[in-house]
N, C-alpha and C positions, 0 to 999 in steps of 0.2 A: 042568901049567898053562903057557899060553903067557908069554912074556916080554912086558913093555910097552913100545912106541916109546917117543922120545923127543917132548917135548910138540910138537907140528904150529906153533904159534904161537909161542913163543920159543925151541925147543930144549934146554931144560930135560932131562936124564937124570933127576933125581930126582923121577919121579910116583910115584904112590902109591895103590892101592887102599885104598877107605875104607869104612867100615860105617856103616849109620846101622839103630841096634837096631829092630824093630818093638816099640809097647810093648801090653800087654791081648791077646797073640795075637798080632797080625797078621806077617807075616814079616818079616827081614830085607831090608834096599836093600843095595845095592852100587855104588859109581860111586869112577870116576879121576879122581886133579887133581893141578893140575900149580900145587903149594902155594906162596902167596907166602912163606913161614917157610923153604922151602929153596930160593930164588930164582927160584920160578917167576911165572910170570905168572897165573896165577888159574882158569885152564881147567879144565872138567871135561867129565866126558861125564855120557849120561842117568845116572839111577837104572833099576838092574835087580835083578831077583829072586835072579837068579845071578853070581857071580863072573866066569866065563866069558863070560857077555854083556856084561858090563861091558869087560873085555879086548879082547874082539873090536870092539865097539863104538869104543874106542880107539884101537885097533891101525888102525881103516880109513882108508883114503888115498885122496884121487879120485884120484892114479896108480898105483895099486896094482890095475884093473881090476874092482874089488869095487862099485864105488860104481854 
């Protein structure tokens, strides 16, 4: 699993992948934030299916050539 930048808006090192359960079925969400409880600023990326999209999603930078 890739590692997470650090948050694009404050700087923040401490993000955090977060689960949000599906309930009756449906699948699990997955999305980053860069939590106000360990000083961040509030940022998250979308919800996605998978963990890995959530990361990537993340990770992206419009100078990083990806955008």
């Amino acid at each position: 699993m890739e590692e997470l930048k650090i948050c694009p808006f404050c700087g923040n090192k401490d993000v955090t992948i977060m689960t949000r359960r599906g309930k009756n079925g449906w699948r699990d969400y997955f999305y980053v934030l860069c939590d106000y409880n360990d000083g961040g600023c509030g940022a998250s990326s979308g919800w996605y299916h998978y963990v890995d999209e959530a990361i990537e999603a993340w990770n992206k930078r419009v100078d990083d050539g990806k955008a």
